[in-house]
Structures are given as C-alpha cells and as structure tokens.
TORSESE-673515 format. One record per residue: residue number from 0; residue in one letter; x negated, z negated, y of N, C-alpha, C in turn. Coordinates in steps of 0.1 Angstrom, whole numbers, plus 5000, padded with zeros to 4 digits. Atoms other than C-alpha are relative to their C-alpha. Example, Ala and Ser with C-alpha at 12.3 -4.5 7.8 and 13.67 -1.06 7.14 Angstrom:
BEGIN
  resi  resn  n_xx  n_zz  n_yy  ca_xx  ca_zz  ca_yy  c_xx  c_zz  c_yy
     0     A  4991  5000  4988   4877   4922   4955  4991  5000  5012
     1     S  5009  5000  4989   4863   4929   4989  5008  4992  5011
! end
This chain:
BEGIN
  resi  resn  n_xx  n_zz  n_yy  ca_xx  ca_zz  ca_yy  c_xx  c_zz  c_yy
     0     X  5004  5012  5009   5731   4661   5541  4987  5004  4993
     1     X  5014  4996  5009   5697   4661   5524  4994  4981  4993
     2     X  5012  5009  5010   5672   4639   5500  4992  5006  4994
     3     X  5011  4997  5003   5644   4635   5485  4996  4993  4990
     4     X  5005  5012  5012   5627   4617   5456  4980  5001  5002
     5     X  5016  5002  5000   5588   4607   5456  4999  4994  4991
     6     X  5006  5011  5009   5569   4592   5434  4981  4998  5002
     7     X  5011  5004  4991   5536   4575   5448  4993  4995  4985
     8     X  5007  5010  5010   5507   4560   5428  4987  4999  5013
     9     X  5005  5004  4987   5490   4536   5454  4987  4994  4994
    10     X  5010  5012  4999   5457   4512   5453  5001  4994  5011
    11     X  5007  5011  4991   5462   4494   5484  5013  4997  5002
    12     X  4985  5000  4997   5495   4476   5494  4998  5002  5014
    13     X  5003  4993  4988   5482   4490   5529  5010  5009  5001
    14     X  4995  4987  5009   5495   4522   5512  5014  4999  5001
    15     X  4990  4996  5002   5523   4512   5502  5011  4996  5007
    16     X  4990  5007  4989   5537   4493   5534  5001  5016  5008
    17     X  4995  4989  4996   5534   4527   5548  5005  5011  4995
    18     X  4991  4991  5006   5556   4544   5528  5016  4994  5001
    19     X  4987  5003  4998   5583   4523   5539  5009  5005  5013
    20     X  4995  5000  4989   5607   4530   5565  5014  4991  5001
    21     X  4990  5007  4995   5636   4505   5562  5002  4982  4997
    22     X  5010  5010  5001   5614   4473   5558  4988  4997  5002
    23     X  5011  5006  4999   5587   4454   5570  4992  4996  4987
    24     X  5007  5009  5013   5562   4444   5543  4984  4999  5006
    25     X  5016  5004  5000   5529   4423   5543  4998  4996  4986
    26     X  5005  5006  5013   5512   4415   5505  4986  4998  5004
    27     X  5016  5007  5004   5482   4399   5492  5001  5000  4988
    28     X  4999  5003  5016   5470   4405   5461  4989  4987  4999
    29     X  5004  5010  5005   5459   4373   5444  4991  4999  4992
    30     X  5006  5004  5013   5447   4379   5410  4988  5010  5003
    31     X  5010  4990  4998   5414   4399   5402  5001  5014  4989
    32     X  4996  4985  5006   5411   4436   5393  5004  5008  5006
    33     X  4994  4988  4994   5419   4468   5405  5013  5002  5000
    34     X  4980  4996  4996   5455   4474   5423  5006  5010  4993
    35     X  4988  4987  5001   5480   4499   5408  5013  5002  5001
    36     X  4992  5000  4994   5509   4507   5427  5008  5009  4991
    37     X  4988  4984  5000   5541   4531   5411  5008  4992  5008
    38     X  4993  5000  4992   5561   4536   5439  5012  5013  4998
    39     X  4991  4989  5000   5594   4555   5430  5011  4999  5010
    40     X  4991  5004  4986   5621   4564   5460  5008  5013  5000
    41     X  4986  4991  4998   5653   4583   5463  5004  4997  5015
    42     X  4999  4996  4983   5657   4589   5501  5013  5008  5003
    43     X  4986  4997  4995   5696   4597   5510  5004  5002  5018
    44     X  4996  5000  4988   5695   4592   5546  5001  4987  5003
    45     X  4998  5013  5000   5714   4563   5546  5000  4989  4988
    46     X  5006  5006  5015   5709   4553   5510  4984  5001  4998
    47     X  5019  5005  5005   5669   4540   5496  5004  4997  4988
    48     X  5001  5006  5016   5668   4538   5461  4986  4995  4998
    49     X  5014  4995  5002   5632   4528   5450  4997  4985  4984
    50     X  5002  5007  5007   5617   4513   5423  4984  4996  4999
    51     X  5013  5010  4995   5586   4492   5426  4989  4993  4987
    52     X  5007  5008  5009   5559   4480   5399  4987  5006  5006
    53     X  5014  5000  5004   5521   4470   5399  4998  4984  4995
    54     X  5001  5008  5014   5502   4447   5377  4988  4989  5008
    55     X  5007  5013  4997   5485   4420   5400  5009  4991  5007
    56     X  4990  5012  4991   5496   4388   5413  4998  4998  5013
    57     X  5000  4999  4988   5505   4386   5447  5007  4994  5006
    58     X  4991  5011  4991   5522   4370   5475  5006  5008  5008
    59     X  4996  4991  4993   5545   4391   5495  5009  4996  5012
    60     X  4994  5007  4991   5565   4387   5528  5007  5013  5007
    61     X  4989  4987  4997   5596   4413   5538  5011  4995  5009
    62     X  4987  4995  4991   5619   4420   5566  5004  5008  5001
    63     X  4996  4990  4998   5644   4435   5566  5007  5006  5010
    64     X  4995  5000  4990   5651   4458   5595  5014  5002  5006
    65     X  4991  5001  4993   5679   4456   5617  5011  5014  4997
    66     X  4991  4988  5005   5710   4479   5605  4995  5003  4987
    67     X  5003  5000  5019   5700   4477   5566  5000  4992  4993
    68     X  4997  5011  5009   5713   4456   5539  4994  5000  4989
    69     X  5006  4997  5016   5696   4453   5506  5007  4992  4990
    70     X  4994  5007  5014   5707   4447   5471  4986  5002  4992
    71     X  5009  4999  5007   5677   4436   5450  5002  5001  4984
    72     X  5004  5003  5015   5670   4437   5408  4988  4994  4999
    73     X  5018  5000  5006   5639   4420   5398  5001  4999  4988
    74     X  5004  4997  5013   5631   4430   5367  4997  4991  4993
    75     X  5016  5011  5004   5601   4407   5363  5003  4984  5006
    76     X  4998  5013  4999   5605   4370   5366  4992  4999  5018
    77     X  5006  5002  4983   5595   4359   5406  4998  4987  5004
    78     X  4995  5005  4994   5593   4331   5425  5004  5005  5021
    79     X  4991  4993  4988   5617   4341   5458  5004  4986  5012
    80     X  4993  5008  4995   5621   4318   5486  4999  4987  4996
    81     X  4999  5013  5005   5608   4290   5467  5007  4996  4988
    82     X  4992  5000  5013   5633   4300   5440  4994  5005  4989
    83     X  5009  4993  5008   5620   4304   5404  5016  5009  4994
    84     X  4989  4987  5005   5643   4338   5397  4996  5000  4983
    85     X  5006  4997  5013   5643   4345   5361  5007  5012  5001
    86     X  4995  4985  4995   5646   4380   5352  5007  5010  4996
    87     X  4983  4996  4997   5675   4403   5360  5005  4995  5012
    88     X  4995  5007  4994   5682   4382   5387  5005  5009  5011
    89     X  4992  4987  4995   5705   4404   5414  5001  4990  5015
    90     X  4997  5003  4988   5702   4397   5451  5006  5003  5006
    91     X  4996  4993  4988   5715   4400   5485  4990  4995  5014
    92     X  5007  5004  4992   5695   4403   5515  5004  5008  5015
    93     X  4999  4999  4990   5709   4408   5550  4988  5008  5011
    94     X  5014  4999  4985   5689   4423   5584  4996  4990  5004
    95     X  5009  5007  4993   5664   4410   5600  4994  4989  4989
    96     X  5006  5008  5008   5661   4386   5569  4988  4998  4995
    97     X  5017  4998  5009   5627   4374   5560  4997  4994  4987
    98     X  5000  5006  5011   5616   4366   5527  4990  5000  4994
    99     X  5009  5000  5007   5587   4353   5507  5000  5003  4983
   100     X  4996  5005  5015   5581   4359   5473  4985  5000  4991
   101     X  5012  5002  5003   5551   4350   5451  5000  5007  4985
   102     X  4998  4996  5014   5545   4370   5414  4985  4997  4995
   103     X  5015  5007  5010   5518   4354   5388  5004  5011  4989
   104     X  4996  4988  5009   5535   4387   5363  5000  5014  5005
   105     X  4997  4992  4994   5535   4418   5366  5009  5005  5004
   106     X  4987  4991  4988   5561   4433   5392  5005  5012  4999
   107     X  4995  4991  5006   5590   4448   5384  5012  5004  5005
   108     X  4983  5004  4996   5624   4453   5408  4998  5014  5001
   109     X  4993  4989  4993   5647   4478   5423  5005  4995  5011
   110     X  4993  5003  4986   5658   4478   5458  5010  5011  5003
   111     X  4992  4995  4994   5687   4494   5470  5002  5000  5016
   112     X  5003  5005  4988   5685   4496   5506  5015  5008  5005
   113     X  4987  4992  4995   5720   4509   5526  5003  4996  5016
   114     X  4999  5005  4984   5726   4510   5562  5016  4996  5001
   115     X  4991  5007  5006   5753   4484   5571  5019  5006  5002
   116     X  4987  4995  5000   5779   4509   5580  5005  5010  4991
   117     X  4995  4997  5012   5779   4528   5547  5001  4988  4990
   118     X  4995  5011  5010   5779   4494   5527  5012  4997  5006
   119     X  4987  5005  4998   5809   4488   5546  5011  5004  4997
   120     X  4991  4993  5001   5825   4515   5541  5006  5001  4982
   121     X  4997  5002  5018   5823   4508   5497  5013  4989  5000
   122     X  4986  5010  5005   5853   4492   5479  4990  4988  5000
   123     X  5001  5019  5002   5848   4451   5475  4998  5005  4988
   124     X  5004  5008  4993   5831   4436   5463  4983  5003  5013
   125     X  5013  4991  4994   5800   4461   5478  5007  4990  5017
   126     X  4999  4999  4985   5815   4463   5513  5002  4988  5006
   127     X  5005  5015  4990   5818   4424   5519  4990  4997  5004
   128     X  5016  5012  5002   5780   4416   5514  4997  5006  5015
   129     X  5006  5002  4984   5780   4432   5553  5001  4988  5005
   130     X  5001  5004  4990   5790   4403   5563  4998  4989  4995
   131     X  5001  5011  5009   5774   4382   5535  4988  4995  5004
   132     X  5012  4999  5000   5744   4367   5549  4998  4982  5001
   133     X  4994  5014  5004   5742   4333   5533  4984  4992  4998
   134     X  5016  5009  5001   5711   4308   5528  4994  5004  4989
   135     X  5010  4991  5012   5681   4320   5503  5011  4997  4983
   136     X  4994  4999  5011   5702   4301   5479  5010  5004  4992
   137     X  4984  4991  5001   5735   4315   5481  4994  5013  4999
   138     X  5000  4983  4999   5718   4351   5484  4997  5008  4983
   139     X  4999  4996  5012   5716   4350   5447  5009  5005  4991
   140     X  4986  5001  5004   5747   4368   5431  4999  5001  4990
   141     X  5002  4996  5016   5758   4362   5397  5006  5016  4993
   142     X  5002  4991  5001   5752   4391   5378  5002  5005  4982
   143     X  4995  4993  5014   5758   4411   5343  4988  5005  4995
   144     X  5012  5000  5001   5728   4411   5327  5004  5015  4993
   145     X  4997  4985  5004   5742   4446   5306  5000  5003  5008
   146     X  4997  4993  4984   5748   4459   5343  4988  5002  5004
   147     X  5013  4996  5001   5713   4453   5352  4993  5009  4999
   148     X  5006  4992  5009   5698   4471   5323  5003  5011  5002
   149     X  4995  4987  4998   5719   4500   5328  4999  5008  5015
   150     X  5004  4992  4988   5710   4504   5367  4989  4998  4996
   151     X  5016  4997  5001   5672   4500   5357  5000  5016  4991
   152     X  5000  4991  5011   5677   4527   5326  5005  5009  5012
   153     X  4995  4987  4996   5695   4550   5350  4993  5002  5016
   154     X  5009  5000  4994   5672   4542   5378  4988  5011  4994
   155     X  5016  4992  5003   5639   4558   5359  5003  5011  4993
   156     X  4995  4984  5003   5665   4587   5345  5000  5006  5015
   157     X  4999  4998  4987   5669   4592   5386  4988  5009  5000
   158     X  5017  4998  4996   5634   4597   5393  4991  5010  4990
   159     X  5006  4989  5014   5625   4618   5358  5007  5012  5005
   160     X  4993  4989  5004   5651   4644   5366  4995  5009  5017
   161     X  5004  4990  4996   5646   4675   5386  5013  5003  5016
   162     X  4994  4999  4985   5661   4678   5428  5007  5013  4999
   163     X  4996  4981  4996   5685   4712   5434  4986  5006  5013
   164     X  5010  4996  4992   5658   4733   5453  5009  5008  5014
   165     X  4990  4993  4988   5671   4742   5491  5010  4986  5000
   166     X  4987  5007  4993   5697   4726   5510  5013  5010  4997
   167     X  4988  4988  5004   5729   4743   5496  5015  4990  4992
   168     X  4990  5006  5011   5761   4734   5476  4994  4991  4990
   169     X  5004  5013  5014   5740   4719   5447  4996  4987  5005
   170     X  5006  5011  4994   5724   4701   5472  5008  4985  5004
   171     X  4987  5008  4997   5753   4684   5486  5006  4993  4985
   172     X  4989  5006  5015   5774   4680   5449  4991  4990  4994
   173     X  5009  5011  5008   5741   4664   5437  4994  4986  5007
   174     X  5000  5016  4989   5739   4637   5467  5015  4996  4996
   175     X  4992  5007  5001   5771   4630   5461  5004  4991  4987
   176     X  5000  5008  5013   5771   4623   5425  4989  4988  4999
   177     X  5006  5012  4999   5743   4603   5429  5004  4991  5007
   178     X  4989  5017  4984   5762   4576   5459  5008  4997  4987
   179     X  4989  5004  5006   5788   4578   5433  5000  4992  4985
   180     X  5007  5005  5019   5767   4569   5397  4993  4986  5008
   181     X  5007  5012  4999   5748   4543   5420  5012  4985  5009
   182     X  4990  5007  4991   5779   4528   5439  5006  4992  4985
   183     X  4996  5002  5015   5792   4524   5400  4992  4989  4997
   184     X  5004  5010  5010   5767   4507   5386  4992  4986  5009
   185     X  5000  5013  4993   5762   4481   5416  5010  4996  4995
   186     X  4989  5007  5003   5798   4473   5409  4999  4991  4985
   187     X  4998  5004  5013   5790   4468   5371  4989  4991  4999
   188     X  5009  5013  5007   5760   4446   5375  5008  4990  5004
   189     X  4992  5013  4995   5784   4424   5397  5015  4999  4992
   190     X  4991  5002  5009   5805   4425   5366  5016  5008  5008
   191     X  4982  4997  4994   5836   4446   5389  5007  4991  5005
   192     X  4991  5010  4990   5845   4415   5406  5005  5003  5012
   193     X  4991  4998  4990   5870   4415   5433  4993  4998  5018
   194     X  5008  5004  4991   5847   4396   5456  4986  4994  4993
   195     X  5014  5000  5003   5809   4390   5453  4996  4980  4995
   196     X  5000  5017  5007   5799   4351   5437  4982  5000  5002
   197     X  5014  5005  4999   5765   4331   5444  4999  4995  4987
   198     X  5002  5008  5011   5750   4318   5413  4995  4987  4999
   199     X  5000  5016  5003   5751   4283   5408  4995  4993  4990
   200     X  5011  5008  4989   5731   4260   5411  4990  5004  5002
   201     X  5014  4998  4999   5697   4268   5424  4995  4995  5010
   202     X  5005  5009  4995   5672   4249   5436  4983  5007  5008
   203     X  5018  4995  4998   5637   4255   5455  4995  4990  4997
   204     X  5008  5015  5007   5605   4240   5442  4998  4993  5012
   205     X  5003  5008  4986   5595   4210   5465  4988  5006  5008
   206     X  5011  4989  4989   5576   4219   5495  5002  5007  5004
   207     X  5000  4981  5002   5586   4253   5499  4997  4996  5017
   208     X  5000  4998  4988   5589   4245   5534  4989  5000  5011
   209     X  5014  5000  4998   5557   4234   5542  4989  5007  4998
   210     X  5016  4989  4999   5534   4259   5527  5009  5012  5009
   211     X  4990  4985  4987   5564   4285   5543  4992  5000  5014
   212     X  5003  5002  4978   5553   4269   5583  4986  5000  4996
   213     X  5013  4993  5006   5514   4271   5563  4999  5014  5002
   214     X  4997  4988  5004   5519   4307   5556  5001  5007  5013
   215     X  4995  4997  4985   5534   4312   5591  4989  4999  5013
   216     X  5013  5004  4991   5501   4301   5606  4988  5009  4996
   217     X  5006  4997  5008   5483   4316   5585  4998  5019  5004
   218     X  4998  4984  4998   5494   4355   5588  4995  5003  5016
   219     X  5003  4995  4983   5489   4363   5627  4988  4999  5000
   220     X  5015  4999  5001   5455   4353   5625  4992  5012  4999
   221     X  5008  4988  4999   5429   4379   5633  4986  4997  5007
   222     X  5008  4999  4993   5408   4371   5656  4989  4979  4999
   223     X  5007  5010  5009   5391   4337   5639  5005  4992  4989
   224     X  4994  5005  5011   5390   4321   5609  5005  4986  4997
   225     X  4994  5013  4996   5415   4297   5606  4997  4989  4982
   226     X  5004  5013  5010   5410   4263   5581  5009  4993  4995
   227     X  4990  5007  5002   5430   4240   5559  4999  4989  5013
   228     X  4998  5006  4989   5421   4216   5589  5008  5001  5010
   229     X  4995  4994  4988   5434   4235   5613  5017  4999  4998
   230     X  4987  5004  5004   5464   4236   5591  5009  4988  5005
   231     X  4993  5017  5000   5473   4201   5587  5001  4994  5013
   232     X  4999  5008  4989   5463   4196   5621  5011  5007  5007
   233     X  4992  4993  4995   5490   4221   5635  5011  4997  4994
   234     X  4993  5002  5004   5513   4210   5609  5002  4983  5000
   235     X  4994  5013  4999   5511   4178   5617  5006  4989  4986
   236     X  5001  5004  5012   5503   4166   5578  4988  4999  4995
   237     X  5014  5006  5012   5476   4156   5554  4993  5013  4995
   238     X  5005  4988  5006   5449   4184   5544  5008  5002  4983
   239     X  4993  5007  5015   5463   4167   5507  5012  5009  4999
   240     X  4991  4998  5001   5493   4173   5517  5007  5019  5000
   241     X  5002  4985  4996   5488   4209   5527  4997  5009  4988
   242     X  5010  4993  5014   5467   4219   5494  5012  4996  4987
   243     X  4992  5004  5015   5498   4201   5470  5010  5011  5004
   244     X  4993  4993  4999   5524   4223   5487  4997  5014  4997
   245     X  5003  4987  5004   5503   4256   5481  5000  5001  4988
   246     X  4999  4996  5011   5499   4249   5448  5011  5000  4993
   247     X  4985  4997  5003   5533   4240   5443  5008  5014  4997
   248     X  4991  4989  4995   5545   4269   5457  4997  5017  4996
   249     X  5005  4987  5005   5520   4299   5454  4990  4999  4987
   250     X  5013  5001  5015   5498   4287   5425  4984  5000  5001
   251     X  5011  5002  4995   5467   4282   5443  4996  4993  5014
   252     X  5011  5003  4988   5443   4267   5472  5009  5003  5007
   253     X  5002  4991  4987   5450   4276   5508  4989  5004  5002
   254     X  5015  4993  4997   5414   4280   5511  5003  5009  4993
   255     X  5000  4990  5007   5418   4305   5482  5008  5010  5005
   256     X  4991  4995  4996   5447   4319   5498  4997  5011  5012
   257     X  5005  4998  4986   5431   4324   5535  4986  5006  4991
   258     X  5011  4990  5003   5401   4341   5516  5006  5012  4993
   259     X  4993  4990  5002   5426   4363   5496  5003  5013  5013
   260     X  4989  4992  4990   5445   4375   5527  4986  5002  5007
   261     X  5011  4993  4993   5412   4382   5545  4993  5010  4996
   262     X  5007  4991  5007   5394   4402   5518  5015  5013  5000
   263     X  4991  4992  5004   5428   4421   5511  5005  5013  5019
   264     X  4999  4994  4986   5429   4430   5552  4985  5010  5001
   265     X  5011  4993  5001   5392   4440   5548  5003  5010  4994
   266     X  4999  4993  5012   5400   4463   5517  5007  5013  5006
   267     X  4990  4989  4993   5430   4482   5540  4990  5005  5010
   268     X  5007  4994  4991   5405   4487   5568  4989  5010  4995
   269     X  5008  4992  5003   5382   4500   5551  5002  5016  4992
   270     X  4993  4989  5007   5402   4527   5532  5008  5006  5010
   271     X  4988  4993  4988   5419   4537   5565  4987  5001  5016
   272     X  5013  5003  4990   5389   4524   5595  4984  5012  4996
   273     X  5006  4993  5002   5365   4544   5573  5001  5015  5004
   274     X  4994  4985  4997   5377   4578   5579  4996  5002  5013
   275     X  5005  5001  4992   5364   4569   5616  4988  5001  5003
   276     X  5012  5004  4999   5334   4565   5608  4990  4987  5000
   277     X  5003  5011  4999   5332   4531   5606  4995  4988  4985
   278     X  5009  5001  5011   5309   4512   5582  5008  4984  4992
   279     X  5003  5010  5008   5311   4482   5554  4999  4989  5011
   280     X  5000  5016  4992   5293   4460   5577  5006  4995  5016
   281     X  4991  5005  4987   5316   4465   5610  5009  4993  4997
   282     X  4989  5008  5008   5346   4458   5587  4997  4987  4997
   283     X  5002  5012  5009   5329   4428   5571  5005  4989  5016
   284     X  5003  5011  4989   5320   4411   5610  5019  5002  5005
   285     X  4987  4999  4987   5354   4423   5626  5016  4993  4992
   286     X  4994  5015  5010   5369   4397   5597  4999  4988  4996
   287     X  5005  5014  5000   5350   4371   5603  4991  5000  4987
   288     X  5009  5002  5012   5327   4378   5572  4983  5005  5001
   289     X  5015  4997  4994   5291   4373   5583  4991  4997  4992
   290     X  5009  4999  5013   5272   4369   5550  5003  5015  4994
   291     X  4995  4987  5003   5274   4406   5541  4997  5001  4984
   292     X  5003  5000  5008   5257   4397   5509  5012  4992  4990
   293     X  4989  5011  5008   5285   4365   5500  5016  5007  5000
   294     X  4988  4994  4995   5314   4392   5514  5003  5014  4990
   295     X  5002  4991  5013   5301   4419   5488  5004  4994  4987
   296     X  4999  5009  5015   5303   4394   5460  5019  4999  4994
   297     X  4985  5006  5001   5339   4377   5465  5009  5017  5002
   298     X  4992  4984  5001   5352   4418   5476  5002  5003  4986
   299     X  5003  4995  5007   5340   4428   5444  5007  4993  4982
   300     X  4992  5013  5014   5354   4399   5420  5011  5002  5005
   301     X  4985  4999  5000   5387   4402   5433  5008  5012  5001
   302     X  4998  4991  4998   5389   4438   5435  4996  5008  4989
   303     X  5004  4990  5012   5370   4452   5407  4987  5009  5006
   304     X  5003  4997  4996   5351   4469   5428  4993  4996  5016
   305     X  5005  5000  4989   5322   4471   5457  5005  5009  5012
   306     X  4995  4993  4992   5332   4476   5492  4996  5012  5005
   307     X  5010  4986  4996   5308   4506   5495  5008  5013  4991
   308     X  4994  4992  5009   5327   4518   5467  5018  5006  5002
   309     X  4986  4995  4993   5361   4518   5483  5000  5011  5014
   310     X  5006  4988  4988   5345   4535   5514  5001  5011  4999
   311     X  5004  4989  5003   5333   4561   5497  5011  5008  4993
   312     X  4987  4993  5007   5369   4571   5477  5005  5002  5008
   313     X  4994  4995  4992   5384   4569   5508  5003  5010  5007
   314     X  5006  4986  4996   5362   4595   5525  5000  5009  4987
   315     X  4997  4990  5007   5364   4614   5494  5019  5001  5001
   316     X  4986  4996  4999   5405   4615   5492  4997  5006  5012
   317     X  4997  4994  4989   5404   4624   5528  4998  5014  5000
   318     X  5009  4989  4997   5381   4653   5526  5006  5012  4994
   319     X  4990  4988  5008   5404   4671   5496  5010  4996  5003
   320     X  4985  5003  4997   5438   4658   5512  4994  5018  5007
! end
C-alpha cells in the first residue's frame, strides 16, 4: 500500500491538467491577470483527495474517467451545469460524466475521487452513489453545511502535516487512518443518512443547452478559426440567439469566449512548444493569429504579461529543473 501528498503551485491550467490522472480537464481562463494555481493532492491508489484554488475566472470542462466516482465540495459559489451552486454545495459525479462549470469568483472546491469498487465497498449511504448516476440536477446532494466545513478544515490539516518516511508499518497505519477520518467525514457532510438525498429544487439558467452544443463546437477546433456565424449556422439559430445564451450562461460574448480559448491554447504552447525551440511568432500563426502586433496586445491584457515573456520563463524553469 503506498501514498503520497503534493502540493503544486501552477501558472497555466496546461499545468495543471497534467497533474491529473483520474480526470479529463480543459479550462479557459476568462478574466485578466496573471494565473495562480494551488494544487493540493493526497494520492492513495485508489483514493484522490485534492484540493483545488486559483483566483481567475474561468470556464472549465471535466470527465470523468471510466472506473472513478467523484464526490465534489465547492467551496466557492459556481455555476455547474447551468446550475447557480451556492457555496458548500456537495456533489456527485459518476464515470465518463461530463461537466461544465463557469466561476466569475475565486475557485475553491475539494474533490474526492474513488475508484467505483472501493466506493462500493463503504457503508450507505457512500456505497450507493456507485450506482447513483442521476441528471446534473439530481447530482446535487443535500448536504450539512457543519460537515462541509469540517472536511475543508481537515482537508488543509491533511496536506500541512508531515507523510511517515519509507513504506513500513507507519506507512500502512497512516493510509489507513486517513480512508477512515475521510470515509467519516463524507458521511457527516451527508448528515449520516441511511441513503443519499438530491437537493431540491434546482433549476438551470435558460439556455444552458444552447451555449452547452455552442461550447461543443467550439472546443475541437484547431485548425481554423471558427465564428459566431458559423455557430448559429451549425446550430441552426440566430447569431442573437447565440450571443443571449453565452451571456446567460458564461457571462460574456462568444466572440470574447472563442478569443479567450485561443489566447489560453497559445499561452500552453508556448510554455511547453518553447522548450523545442519554437518561437512567439510560430505559435501566434499555428492559432490562427496573424497580426503578431494585435496578438501581443490581447496576450498581454489578458495575461498580464507579453508572450515573449512567458517564453522566456519557460526556457528559464526548464534549464534549472
């Protein structure tokens, strides 16, 4: 039996999608200013503890893989699925499940992540949610907001405290007590209920669905730059209609959106494509950004920083890794 604990401090959600291994993740940061990722993680095997904060707004999009169930906290107020969560709010999220979620606050959850033949194996109400895999709105369970507070609090004691060194007796006594402090206090945010409860009533905002099959069009894209036109004409709706659902939903433009998510792809290439040798202005063209002067500007307002300047930290980190 073995674990581990990390604790990351990222700038790129590039970064921090590869530090995952039992979920897919794509983000976009939104707002302007420089990223700051803490990424904290308790690694069990078959348990993922992690706790997750940075301080821009973003739009995010998660699967989860096949044989891994998650139990979320968000901390931080969200919108999830269309849903406006308020916060504390206590999920469930089945395999293969995909899920959007948009934050205009700064970001603040816990994920529990468990493969579905150790959540099975927990007393009820845990070991039902294998075979709980209910619509976004049902995946909301009501929750004990003292329960919460107490796995957040004993979350950031987790991650402060000090690993037994070696694989040994301690090693073991101290994975076990951890399964057994965090198996606990899932039960007490779900108040010790017998069986697991959706919280009722919840609604998505209007639209969701629409900017969702938006979004859906939107991501794959690589190889030209796609338009609200293009949109509405694929979606078979009004550019209008296209631009009311974004703002509905994510709190801005699609055009704003579709220039986000392209600067934010540029920003990863170049912090990872650099290291090849590969320059500013290949990155700029091989994203469709052929004003290298108009591509410097918008980089640099929504980043904090010139792309020459992310280049060059890159190739510095590399050089002293």
């Amino acid at each position: 039996m073995e674990g581990y604990i990390s604790r990351k401090r990222l700038g790129d959600f590039g970064q921090y999608r590869d530090q995952l291994r039992c979920w897919d993740t794509d983000a976009v940061q939104l707002s302007r200013g420089p990223l700051s990722i803490a990424f904290d993680c308790f690694d069990a095997g078959d348990v993922v503890v992690s706790h997750l904060k940075f301080d821009r707004d973003a739009a995010v999009r998660t699967v989860r893989k096949p044989g891994w169930h998650a139990l979320i906290s968000d901390i931080s107020p969200k919108r999830w699925c269309g849903i406006d969560l308020p916060p504390g709010a206590f999920l469930t999220i089945g395999p293969g499940r995909e899920t959007h979620v948009v934050s205009h606050q700064p970001w603040d959850s816990i994920s529990v992540v468990v493969r579905c033949d150790t959540l099975a194996a927990w007393e009820t109400p845990l070991g039902e949610l294998v075979e709980w895999d209910p619509s976004p709105e049902r995946s909301i369970l009501a929750s004990d907001r003292g329960g919460v507070e107490r796995l957040r609090s004993w979350t950031e004691n987790l991650f402060r405290a000090p690993m037994p060194a070696g694989i040994g007796d301690d090693s073991v006594l101290w994975l076990a007590a951890i399964r057994e402090r965090l198996r606990w206090h899932l039960l007490d945010v779900l108040g010790h209920r017998t069986s697991p409860r959706a919280m009722s009533p919840v609604h998505r905002v209007a639209r969701y669905d629409l900017a969702l099959a938006a979004l859906r069009m939107i991501q794959p894209e690589t190889d030209r730059r796609i338009t609200v036109t293009d949109l509405a004409q694929g979606l078979g709706v009004s550019a209008r209609a296209v631009e009311y659902a974004f703002s509905s939903v994510i709190g801005m433009s699609p055009a704003q959106y579709i220039l986000a998510e392209r600067l934010n792809k540029a920003r990863h290439h170049l912090m990872t494509y650099g290291l090849s040798g590969r320059s500013v202005t290949t990155v700029a063209f091989d994203h469709q950004f052929e004003n290298l002067s108009r591509f410097a500007h918008q980089y640099t307002r929504l980043f904090g920083e010139r792309p020459s300047d992310t280049l060059r930290m890159a190739r510095t980190a590399f050089h002293h890794a």
